[in-house]
C-alpha positions as CSV (number, residue, x, y, z in Angstrom):
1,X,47.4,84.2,23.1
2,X,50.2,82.3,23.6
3,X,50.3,79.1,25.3
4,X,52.0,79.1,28.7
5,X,54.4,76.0,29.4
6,X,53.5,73.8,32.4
7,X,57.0,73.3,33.3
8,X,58.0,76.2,34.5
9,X,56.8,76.7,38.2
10,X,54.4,79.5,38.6
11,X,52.2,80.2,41.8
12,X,48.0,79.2,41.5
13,X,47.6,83.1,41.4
14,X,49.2,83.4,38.3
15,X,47.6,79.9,36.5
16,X,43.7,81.0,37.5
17,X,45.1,84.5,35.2
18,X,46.2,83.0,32.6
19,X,43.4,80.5,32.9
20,X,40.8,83.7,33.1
21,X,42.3,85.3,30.1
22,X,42.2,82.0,28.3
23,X,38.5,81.2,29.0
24,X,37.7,85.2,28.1
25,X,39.5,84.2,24.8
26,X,36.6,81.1,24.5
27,X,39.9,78.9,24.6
28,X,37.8,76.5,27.4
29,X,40.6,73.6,27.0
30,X,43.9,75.9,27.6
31,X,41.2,77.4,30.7
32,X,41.3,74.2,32.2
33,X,44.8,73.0,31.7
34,X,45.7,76.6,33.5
35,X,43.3,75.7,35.9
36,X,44.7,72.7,36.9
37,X,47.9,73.4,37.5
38,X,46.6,76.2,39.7
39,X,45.8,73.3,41.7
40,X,48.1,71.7,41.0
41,X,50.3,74.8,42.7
42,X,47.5,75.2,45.6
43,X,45.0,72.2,46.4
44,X,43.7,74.2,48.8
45,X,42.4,76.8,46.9
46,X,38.7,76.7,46.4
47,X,38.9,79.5,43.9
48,X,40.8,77.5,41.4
49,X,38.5,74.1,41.6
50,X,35.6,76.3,41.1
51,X,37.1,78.0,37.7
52,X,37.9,74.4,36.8
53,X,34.4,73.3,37.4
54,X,32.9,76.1,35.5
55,X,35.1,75.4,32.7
56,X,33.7,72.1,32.4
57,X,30.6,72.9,32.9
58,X,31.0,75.4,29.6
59,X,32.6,72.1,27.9
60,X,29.6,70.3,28.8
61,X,31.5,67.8,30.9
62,X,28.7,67.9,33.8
63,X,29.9,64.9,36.0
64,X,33.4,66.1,35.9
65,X,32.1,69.6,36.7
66,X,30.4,68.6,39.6
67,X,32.8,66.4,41.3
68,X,34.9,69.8,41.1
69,X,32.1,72.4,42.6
70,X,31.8,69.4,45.6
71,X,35.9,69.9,46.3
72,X,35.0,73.8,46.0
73,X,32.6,73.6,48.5
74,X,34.4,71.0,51.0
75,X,37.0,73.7,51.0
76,X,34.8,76.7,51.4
77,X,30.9,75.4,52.7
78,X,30.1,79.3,52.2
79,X,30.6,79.5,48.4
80,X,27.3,79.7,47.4
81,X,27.6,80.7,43.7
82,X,29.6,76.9,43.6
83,X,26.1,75.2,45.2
84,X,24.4,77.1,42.4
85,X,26.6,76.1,39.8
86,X,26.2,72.2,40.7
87,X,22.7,72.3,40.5
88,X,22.6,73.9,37.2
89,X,25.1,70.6,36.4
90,X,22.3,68.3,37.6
91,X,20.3,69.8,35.8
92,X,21.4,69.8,32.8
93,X,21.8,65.7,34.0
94,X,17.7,66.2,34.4
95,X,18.2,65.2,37.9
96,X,16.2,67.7,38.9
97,X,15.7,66.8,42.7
98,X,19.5,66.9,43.2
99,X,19.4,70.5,41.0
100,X,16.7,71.5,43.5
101,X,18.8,70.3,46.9
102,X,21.7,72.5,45.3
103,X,19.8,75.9,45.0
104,X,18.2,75.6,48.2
105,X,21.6,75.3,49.9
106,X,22.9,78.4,47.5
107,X,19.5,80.2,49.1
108,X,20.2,79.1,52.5
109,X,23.8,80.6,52.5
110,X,22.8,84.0,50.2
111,X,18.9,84.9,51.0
112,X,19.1,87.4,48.5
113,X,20.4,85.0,45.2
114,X,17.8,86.1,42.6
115,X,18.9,83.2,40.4
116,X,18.9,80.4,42.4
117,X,15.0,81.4,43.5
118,X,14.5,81.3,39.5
119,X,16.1,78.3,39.1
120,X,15.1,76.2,41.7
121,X,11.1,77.7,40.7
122,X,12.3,76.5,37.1
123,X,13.3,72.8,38.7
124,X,9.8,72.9,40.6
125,X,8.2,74.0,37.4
126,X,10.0,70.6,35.1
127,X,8.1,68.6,38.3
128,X,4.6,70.3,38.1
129,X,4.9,72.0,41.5
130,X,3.6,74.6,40.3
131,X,2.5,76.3,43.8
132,X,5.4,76.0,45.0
133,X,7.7,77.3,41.7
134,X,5.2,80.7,41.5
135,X,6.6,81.5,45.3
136,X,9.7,80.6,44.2
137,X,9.6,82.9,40.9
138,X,7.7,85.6,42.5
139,X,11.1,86.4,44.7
140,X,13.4,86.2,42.2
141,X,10.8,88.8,40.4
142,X,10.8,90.6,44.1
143,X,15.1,90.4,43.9
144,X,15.3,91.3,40.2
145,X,12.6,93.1,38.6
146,X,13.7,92.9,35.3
147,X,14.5,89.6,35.2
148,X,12.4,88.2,32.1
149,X,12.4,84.3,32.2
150,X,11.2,85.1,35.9
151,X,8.2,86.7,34.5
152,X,8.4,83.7,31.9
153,X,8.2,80.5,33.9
154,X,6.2,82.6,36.4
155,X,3.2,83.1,33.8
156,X,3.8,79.4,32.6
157,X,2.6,78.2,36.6
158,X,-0.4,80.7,36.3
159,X,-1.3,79.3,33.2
160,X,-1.2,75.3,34.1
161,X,-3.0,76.6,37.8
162,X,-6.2,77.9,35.5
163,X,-5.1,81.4,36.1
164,X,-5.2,82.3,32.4
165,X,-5.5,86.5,32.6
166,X,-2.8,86.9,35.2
167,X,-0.3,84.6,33.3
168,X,-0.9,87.2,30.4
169,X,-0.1,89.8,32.2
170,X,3.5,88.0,33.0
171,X,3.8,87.4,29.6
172,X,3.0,91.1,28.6
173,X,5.8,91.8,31.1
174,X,8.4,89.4,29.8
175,X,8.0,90.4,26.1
176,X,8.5,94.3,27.7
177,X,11.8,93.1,28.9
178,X,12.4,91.5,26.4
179,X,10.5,91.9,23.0
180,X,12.6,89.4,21.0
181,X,12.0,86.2,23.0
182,X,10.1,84.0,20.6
183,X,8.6,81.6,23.1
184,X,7.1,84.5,25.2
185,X,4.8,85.0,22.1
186,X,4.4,81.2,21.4
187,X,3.6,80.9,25.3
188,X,1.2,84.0,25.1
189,X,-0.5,83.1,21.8
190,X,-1.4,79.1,23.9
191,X,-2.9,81.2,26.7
192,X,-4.7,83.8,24.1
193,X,-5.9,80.8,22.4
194,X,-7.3,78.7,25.4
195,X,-9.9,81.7,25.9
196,X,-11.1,80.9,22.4
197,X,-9.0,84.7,21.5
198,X,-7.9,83.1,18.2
199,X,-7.4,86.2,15.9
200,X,-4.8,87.4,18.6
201,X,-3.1,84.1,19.4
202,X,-2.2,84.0,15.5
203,X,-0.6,87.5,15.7
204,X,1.6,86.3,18.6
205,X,2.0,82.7,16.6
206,X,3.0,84.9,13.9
207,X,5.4,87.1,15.2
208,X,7.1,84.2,16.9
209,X,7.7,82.4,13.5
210,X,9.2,85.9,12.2
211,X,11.7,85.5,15.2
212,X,12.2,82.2,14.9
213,X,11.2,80.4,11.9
214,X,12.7,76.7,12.5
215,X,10.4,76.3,15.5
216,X,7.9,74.0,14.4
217,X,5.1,74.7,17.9
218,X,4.2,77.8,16.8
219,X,3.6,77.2,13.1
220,X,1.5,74.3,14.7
221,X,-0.8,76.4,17.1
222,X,-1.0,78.8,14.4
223,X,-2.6,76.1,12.4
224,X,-4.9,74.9,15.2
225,X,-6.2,78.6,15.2
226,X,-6.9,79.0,12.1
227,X,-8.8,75.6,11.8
228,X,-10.8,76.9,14.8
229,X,-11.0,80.0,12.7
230,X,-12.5,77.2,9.6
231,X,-9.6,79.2,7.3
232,X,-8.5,75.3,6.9
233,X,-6.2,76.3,3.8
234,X,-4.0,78.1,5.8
235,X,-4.5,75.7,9.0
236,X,-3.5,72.9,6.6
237,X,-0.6,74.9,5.1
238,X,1.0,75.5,8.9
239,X,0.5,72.1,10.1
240,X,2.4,70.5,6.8
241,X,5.5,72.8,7.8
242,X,5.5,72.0,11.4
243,X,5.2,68.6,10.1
244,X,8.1,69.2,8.1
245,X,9.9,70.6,10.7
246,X,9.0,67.9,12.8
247,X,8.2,64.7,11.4
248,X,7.6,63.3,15.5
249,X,4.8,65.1,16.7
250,X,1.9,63.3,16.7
251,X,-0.2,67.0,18.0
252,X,0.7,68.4,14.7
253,X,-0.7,65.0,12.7
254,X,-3.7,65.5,15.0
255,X,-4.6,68.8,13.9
256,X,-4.4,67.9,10.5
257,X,-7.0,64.9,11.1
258,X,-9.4,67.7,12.5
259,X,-8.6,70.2,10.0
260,X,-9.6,67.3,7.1
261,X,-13.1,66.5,9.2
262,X,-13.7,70.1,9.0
263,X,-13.6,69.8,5.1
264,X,-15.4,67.0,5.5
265,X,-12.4,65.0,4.0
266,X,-12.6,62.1,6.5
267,X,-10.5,59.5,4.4
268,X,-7.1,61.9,5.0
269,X,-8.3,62.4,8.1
270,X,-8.5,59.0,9.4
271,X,-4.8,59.0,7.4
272,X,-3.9,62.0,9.7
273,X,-5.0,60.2,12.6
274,X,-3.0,57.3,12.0
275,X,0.2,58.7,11.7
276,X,-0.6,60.4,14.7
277,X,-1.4,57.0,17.0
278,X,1.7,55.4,15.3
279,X,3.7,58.6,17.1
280,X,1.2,58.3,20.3
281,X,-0.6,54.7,21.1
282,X,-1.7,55.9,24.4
283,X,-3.2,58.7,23.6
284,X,-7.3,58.5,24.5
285,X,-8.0,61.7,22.4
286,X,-6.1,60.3,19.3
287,X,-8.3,57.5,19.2
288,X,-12.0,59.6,19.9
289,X,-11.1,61.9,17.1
290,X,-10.1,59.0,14.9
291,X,-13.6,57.3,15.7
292,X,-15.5,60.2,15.3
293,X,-13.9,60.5,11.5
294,X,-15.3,56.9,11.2
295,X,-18.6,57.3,12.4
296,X,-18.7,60.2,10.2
297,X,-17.9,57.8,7.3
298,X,-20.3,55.6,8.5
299,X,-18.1,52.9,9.3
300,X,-19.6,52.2,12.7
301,X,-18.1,48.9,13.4
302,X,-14.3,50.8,13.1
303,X,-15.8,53.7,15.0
304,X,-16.7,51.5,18.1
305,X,-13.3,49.5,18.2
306,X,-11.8,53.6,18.6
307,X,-14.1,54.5,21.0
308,X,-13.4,51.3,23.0
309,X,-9.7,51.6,22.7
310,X,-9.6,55.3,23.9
311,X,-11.7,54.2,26.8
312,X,-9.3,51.5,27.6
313,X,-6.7,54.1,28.0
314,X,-9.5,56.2,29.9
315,X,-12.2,54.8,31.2
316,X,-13.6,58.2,32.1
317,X,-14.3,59.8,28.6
318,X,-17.8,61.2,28.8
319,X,-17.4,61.8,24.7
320,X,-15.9,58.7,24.1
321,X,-19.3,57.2,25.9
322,X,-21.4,59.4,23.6
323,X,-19.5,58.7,20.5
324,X,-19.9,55.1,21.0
325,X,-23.5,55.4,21.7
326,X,-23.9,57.2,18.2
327,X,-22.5,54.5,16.9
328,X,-24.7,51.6,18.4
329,X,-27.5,53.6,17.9
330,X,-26.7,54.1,14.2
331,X,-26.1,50.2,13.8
332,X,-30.0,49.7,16.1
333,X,-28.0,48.5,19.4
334,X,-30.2,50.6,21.2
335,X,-29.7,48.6,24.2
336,X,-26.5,49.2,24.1
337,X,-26.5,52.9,23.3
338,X,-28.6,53.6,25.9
339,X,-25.8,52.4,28.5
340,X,-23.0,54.2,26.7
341,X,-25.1,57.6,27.0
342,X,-26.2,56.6,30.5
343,X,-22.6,56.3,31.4
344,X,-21.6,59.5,29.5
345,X,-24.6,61.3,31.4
346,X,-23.0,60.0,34.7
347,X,-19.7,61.4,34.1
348,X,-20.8,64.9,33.0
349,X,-24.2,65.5,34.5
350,X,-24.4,68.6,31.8
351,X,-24.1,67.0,29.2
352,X,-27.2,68.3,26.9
353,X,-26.4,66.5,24.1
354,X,-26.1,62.8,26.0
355,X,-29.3,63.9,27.2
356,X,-31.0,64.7,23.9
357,X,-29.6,61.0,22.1
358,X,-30.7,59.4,25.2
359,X,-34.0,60.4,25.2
360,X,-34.6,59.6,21.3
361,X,-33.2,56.0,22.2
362,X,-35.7,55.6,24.9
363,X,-38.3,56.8,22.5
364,X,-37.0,54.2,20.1
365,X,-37.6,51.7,23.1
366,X,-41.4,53.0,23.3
367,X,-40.3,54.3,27.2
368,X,-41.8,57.7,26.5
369,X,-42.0,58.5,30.3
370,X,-38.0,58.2,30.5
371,X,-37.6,60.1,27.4
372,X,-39.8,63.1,28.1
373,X,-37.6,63.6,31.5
374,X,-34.0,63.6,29.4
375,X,-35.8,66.1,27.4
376,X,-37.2,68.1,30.2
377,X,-33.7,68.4,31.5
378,X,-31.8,69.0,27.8
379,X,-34.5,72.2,28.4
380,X,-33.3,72.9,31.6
381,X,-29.9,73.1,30.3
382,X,-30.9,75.1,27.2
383,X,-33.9,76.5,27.3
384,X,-34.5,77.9,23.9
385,X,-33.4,74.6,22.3
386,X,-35.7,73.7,19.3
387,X,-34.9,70.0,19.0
388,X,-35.7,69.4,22.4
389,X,-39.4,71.0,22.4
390,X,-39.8,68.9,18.9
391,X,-38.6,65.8,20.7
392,X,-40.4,65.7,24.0
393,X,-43.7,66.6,21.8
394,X,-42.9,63.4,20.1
395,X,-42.7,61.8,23.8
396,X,-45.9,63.6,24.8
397,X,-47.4,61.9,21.5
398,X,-46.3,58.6,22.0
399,X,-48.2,59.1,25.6
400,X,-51.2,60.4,24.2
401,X,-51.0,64.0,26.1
402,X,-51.5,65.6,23.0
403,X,-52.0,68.6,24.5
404,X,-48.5,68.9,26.2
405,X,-47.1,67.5,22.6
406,X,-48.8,70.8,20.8
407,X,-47.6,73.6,23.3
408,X,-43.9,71.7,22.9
409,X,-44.6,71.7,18.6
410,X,-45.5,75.4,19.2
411,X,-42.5,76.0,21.0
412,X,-40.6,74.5,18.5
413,X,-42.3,76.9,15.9
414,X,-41.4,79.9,17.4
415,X,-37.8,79.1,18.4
416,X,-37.5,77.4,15.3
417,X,-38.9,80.6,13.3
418,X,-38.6,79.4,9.2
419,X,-41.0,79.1,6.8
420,X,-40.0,75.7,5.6
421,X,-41.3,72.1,4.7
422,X,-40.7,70.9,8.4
423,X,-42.7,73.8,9.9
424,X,-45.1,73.2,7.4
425,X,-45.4,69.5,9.2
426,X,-45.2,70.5,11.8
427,X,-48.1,72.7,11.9
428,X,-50.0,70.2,10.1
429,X,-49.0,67.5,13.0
430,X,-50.4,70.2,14.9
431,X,-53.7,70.4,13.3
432,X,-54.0,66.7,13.3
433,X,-54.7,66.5,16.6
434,X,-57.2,69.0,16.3
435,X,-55.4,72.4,17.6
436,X,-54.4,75.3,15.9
437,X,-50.7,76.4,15.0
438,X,-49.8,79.6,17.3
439,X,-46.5,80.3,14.9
């Protein structure tokens, strides 16, 4: 196209043409020269500022952009589409409240603008308001059916609001619109794999990388999945490339750690783990797992430091209680394991396990009363549990009810169900105290 001279006097009609054609022709600087002198010709025209602006909003000159779309709408306060395109300047700024103010006006003049409902539910979505975006996204959806990053950010809400099986069906409806959008299927594969539906959160993983195979989240779900799947070659194998992808995320260095603690390999774990805290200090969870690898190693003294420093960063980490109280009781601080499990106990009131390690401290403090009623409720909360009946029997024993110890060791027996060497004590233990083995 050739270039139009600025000196010759043309009216702003003619210079938002030639600025049209110009910016159809992806030549975004001549746009905005043309556009100028448009208002140049016509200050007063609202039509040519707003060209201008969008042109450098294309340019990614957002400041600029905005300060036109304000003389836009000074000249014309009904121009709605120029409040929209402001806000999308904001928030491209990530100053997401002023975005927000900007599609509400663009609402408030045009009830009816699909995209500044999904836009604004987008903004409210970036700030968690996640009520508030699902009304928001569920009238663009009522405006524009088939719009699918509606159905997308829509789903996204569900999902953070623990609505897991309708956000699926929004993301079944936004890969039906639109079957090549990578992160519906990295979006669907995190929901598929919060139900613990692994298998089909790795086909989504999978087809996502086939779409897109520079995007490093899904090669590193796809690697959480399978470790959760114990197929820890291939876990391994996806977590290394989204490594390699990107170097920065501390998630992916994570999941390697747990991948190497379930090969037992707790040496490159705790190596995975570090890289990971160097990426993430203040992450509470980065520290548990790294303590659990250490306590797994035996090295009880570095376990507790983890555990401490995780609940430094969270002072309410029923696990990190329990893992420390492994560790003290592993090292005989029994006094002190018994408040870590106490605490744990306190904080999740279900906890079976706290409840089991609890009671074998107390047994280890000779307070058999105390232990037999963490056992009695470590029943309560699973009632077929073996290692429960075996260790409240040992509480009965230590009391001298030796016939509430035999009916728990016959319990044991018949949950337990082997013909081994410890049901062969067992039964023995039984006959000790002069009763007879039902199992």
């Amino acid at each position: 196209m050739e270039k139009k001279s600025s000196l010759i006097k043309r009216p702003a009609e003619e210079w938002i043409e030639f600025g049209d054609e110009a910016f159809n022709n992806n030549d975004f600087e001549t746009a905005l020269e043309y556009y100028l002198n448009a208002i140049h010709e016509n200050p007063r025209s609202p039509f040519a500022y707003f060209k201008a602006g969008n042109t450098l909003y294309i340019l990614k000159k957002y400041d600029d952009a905005i300060n036109y779309f304000t003389s836009t709408i000074t000249l014309d306060p009904t121009f709605s589409f120029a409040f929209f395109k402001k806000g999308l300047c904001y928030l491209e700024l990530r100053r997401i409240s002023d975005a927000i103010k900007e599609f509400s006006f663009a609402i408030s003049i045009n009830p009816n603008f699909a995209l500044a409902y999904y836009r604004r539910g987008y903004c409210l979505y970036l700030l968690r308001k996640y009520e508030d975006a699902l009304n928001d996204l569920s009238r663009s959806i009522e405006l524009n059916p088939n719009h699918s990053q509606s159905y997308l950010y829509r789903a996204n809400c569900l999902f953070h609001l623990g609505r897991i099986d309708e956000a699926i069906k929004d993301y079944d409806k936004t890969l039906d619109l639109d079957p090549t959008n990578p992160k519906g299927y990295v979006y669907r594969g995190v929901a598929l794999m919060n139900l613990g539906k692994y298998k089909e959160a790795v086909n989504d993983f999978t087809i996502a990388i086939s779409l897109d195979e520079n995007d490093y989240l899904p090669y590193n779900y796809r690697g959480y999945c399978f470790s959760r799947l114990k197929q820890y070659e291939l876990a391994i194998e996806d977590i290394e490339k989204a490594i390699k992808l990107n170097p920065k995320l501390s998630d992916a260095y994570n999941n390697l750690g747990i991948c190497y603690m379930g090969i037992k390999n707790y040496t490159k774990a705790v190596e995975a783990f570090n890289k990971a805290i160097e990426l993430n200090p203040k992450s509470d969870v980065l520290y548990f797992n790294r303590g659990n690898s250490n306590l797994y190693q035996k090295n009880y003294v570095e376990a507790i430091l983890d555990y401490d420093k995780a609940l430094l960063i969270n002072p309410n980490f029923a696990m990190a209680y329990y893992g420390r109280g492994n560790a003290n009781f592993a090292l005989e601080n029994y006094r002190e394991a018994l408040k870590d499990f106490t605490k744990s106990i306190a904080l999740k009131n279900d906890f079976y396990n706290a409840y089991i390690t609890r009671g074998i401290v107390f047994v280890k403090l000779k307070n058999f009363r105390k232990a037999i009623e963490d056992f009695t409720k470590a029943l309560e909360l699973n009632p077929n549990s073996a290692i429960a009946y075996l260790n409240r029997a040992m509480a009965y024993r230590g009391e001298q009810l030796f016939s509430y110890a035999v009916n728990d060791l016959n319990n044991f027996l018949r949950i337990y169900n082997k013909n081994d060497s410890l049901a062969y004590k067992i039964r023995n233990w039984i006959r000790n105290m002069g009763f007879s083995p039902e199992y």
